[in-house]
Backbone as JSON, one array per atom type, in Angstrom:
{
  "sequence": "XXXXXXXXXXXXXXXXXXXXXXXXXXXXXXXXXXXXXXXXXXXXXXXXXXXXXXXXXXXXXXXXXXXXXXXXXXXXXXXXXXXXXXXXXXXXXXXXXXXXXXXXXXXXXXXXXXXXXXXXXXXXXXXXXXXXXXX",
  "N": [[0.85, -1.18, 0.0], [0.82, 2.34, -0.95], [1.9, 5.22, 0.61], [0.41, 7.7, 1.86], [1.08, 11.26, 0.57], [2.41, 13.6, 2.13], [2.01, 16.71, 4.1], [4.52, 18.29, 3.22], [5.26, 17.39, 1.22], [3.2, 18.26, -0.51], [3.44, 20.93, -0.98], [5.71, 21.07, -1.72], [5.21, 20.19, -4.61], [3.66, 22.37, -4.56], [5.67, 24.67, -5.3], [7.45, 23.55, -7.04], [5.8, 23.72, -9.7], [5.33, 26.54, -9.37], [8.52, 27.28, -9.39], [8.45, 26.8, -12.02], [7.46, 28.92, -13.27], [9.28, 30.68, -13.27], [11.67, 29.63, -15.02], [10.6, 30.14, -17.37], [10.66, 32.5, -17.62], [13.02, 32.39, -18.33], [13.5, 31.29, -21.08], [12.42, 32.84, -22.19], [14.0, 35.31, -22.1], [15.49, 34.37, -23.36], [14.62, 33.41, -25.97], [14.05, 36.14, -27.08], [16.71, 37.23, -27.91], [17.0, 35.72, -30.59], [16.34, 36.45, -33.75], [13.62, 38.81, -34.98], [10.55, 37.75, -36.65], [8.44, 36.69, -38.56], [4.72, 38.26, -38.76], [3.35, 37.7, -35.24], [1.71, 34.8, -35.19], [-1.32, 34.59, -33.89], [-2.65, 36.82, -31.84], [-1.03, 38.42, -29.32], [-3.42, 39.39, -27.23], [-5.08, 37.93, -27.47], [-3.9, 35.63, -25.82], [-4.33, 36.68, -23.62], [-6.91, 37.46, -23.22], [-7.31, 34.5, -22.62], [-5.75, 34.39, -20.46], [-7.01, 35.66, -18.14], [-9.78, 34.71, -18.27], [-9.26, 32.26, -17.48], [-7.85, 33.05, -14.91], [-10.62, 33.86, -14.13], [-11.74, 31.6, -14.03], [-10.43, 29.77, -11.98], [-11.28, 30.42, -9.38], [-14.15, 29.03, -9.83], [-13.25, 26.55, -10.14], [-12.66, 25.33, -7.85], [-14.53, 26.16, -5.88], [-16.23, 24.47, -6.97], [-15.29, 21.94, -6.62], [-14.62, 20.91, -3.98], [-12.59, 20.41, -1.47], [-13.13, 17.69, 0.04], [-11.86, 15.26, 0.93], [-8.14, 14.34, 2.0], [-7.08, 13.21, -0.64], [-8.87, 14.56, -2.62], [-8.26, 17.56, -2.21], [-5.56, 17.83, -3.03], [-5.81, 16.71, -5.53], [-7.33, 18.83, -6.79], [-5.86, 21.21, -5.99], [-3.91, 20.38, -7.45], [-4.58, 20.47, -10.31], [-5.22, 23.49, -9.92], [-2.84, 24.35, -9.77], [-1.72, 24.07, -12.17], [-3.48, 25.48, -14.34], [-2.79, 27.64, -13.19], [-0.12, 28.1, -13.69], [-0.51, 27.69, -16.62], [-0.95, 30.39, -17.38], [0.97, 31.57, -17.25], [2.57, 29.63, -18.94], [0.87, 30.78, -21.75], [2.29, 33.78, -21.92], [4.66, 33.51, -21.82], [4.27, 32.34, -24.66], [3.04, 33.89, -26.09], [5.44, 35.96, -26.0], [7.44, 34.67, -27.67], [5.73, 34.73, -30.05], [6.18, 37.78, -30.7], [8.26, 38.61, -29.96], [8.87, 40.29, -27.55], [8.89, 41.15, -24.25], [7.58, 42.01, -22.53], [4.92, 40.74, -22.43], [5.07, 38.17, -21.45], [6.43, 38.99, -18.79], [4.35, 40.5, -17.88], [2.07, 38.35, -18.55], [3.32, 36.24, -16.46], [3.31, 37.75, -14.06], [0.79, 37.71, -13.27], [0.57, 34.84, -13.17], [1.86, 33.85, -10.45], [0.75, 35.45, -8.88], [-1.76, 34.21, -8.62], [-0.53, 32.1, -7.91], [0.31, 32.33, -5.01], [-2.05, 33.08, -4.66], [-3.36, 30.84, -4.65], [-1.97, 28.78, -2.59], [-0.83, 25.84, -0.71], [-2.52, 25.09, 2.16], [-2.17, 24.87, 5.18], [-3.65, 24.57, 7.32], [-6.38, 23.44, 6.0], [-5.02, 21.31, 5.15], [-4.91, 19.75, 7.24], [-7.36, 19.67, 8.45], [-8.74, 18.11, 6.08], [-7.53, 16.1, 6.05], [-7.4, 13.61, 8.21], [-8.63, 10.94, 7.93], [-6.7, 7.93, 8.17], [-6.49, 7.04, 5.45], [-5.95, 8.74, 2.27], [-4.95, 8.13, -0.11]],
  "CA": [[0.0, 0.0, 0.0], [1.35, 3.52, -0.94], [2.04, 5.76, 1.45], [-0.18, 9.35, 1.47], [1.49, 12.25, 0.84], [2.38, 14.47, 3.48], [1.95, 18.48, 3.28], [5.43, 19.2, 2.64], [5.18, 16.84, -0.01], [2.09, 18.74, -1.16], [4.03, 22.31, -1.16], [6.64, 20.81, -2.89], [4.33, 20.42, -5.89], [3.21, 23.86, -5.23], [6.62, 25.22, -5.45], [7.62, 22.92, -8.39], [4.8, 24.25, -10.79], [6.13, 28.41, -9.09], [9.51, 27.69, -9.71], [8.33, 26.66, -13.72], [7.13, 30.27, -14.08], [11.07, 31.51, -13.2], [12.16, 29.05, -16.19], [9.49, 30.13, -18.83], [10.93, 33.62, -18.13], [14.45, 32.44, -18.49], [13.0, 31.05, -21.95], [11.42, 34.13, -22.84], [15.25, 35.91, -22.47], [16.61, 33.66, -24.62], [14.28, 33.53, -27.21], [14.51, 37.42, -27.24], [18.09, 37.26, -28.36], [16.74, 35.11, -31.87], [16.01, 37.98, -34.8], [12.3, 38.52, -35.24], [10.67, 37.02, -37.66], [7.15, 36.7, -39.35], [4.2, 38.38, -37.9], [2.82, 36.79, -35.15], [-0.03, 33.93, -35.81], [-2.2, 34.91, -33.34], [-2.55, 37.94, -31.4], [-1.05, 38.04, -28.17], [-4.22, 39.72, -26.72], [-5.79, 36.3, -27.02], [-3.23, 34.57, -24.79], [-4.32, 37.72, -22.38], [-8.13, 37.31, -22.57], [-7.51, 33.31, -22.26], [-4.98, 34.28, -19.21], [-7.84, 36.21, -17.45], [-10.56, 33.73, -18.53], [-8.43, 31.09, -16.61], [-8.24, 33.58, -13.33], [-11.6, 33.78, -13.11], [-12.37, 30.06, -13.75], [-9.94, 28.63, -10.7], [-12.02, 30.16, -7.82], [-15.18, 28.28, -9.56], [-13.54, 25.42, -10.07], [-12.28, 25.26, -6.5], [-16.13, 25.78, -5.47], [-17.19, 23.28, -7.26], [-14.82, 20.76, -6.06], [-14.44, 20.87, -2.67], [-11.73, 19.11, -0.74], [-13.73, 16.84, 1.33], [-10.77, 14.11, 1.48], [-6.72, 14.9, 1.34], [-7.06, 12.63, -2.06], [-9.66, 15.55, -4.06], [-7.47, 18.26, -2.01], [-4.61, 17.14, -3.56], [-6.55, 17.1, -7.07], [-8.22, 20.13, -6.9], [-4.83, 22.05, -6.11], [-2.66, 20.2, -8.55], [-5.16, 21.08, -11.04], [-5.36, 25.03, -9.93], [-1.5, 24.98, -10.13], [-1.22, 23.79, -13.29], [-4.08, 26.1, -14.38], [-1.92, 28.96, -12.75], [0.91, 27.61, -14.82], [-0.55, 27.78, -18.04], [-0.77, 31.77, -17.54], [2.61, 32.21, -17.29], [2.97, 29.57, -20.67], [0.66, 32.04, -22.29], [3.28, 34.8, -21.63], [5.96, 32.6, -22.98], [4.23, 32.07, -26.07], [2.63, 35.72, -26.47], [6.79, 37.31, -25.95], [8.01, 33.87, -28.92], [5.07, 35.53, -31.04], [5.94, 38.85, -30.76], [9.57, 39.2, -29.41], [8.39, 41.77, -26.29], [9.08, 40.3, -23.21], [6.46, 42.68, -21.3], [3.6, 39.61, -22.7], [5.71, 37.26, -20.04], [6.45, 39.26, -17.85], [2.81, 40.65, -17.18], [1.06, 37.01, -17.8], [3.24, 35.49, -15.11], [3.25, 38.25, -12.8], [-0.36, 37.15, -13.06], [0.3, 33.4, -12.8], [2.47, 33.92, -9.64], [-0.31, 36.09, -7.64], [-2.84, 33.18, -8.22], [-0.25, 30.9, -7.04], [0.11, 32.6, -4.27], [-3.8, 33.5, -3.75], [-3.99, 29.11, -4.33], [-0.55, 27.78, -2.04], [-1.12, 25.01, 0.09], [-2.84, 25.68, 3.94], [-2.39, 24.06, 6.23], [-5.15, 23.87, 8.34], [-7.09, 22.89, 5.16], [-4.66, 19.54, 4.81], [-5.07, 19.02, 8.72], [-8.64, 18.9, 8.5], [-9.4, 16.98, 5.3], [-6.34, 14.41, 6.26], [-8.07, 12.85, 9.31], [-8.55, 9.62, 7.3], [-5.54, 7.62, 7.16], [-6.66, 6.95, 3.58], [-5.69, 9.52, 1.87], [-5.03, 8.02, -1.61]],
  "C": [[0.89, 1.24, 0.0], [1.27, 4.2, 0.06], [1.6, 7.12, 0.92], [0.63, 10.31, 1.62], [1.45, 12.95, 2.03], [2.55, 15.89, 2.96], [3.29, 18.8, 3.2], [5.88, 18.52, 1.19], [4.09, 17.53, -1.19], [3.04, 20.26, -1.24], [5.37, 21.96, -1.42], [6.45, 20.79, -4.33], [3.84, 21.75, -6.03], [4.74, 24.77, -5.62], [7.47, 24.85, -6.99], [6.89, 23.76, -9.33], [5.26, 26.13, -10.46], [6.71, 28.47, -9.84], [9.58, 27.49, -11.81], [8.3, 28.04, -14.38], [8.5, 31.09, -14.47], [11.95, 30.4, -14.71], [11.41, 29.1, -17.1], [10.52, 31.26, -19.29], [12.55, 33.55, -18.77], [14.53, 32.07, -20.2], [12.95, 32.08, -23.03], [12.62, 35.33, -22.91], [15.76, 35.62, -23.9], [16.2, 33.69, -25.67], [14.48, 35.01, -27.68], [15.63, 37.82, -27.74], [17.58, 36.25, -29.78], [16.11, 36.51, -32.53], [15.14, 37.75, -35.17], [11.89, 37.72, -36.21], [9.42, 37.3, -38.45], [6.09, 37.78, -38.51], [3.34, 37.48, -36.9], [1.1, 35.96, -35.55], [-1.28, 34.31, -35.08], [-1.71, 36.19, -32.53], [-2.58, 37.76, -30.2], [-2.17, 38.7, -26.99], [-5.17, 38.66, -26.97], [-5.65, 35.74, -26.15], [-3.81, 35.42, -23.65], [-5.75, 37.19, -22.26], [-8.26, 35.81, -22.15], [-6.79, 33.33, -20.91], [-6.34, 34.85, -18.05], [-9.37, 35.0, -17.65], [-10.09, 32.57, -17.13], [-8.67, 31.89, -15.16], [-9.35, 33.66, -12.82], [-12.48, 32.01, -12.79], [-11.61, 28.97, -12.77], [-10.91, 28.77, -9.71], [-13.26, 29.18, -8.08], [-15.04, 26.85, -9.51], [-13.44, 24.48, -8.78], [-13.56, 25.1, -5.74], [-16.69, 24.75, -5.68], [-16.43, 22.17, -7.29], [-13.84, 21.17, -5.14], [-13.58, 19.93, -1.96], [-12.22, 18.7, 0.84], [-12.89, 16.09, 1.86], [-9.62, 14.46, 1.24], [-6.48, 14.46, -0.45], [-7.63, 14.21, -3.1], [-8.72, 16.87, -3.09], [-6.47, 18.77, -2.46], [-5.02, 17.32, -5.24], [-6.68, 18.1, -7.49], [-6.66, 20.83, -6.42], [-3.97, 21.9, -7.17], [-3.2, 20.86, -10.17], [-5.35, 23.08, -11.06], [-4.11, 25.46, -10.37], [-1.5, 24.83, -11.39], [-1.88, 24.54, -14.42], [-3.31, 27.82, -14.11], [-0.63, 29.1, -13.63], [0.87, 28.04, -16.02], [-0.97, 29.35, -18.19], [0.33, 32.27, -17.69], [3.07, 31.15, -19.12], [1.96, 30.48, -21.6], [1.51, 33.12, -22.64], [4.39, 34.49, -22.43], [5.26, 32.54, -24.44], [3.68, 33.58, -26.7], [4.62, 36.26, -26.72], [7.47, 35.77, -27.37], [7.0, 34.68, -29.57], [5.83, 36.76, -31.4], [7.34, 39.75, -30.22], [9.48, 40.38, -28.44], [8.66, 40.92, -25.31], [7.59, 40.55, -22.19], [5.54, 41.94, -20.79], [3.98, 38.85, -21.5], [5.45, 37.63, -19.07], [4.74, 40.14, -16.44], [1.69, 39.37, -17.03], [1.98, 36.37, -16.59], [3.51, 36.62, -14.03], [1.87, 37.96, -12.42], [-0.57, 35.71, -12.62], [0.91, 33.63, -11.11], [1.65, 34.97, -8.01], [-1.32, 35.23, -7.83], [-2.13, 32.3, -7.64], [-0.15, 30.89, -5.7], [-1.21, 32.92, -3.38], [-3.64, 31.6, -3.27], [-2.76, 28.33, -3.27], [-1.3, 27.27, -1.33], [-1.04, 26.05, 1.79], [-2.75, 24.38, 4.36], [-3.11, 23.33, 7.02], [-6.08, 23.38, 7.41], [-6.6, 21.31, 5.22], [-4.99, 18.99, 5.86], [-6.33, 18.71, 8.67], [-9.15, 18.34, 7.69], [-8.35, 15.53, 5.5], [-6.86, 13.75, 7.86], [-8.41, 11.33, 9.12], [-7.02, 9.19, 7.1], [-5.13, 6.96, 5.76], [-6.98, 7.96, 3.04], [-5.71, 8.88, 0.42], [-5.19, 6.57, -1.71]]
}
């Protein structure tokens, strides 16, 4: 039988999926140093209304799945991070479109204040981990 995560195992995953946003931007340097090129395919005010789209659809999805057990706790965060994540790859692919960095650097200053609104609590894992079946 597996052994359930424990919360610093759980804010290790939240920190993992953070520290991704600090290597998109390191990305988003480098490509900046390649000599423009075409215009881009889409317009990075897409990646923006899909980055904001996304912020407002974590708190509902968070509502509407509730961490009753550390197992959907566990779900339901890995899913918000990764959700929080894909604002900051937005950013990355808006500043490759468009050679600007600003696209990056404003979608993940956005991913990086939801990750912070969503980090692992504490007292949330203490009281849905009361089962020692967790997963």
């Amino acid at each position: 039988m597996a052994q359930a995560p424990t919360f610093a195992t759980h804010r290790l995953l939240h920190a993992a999926l953070t520290m991704s946003v600090v290597a998109y931007g390191i990305a988003a340097i480098v490509l900046l140093n390649q000599p423009a090129g075409s215009p881009p395919p889409l317009s990075p005010w897409v990646l923006v209304g899909l980055s904001l789209a996304m912020t407002a659809a974590i708190p509902v999805f968070r509502i509407l799945y509730p961490p009753t057990t550390g197992k959907r706790l566990v779900q339901r965060d890995i899913v918000s991070w990764a959700l929080c994540d894909a604002i900051a790859i937005y950013g990355l692919v808006a500043t490759m479109f468009t050679h600007q960095s600003t696209w990056f650097f404003a979608l993940a200053a956005l991913a990086v204040v939801n990750l912070g609104l969503y980090r692992p609590n504490a007292a949330i894992w203490r009281q849905v981990n009361t089962s020692p079946q967790m997963l």
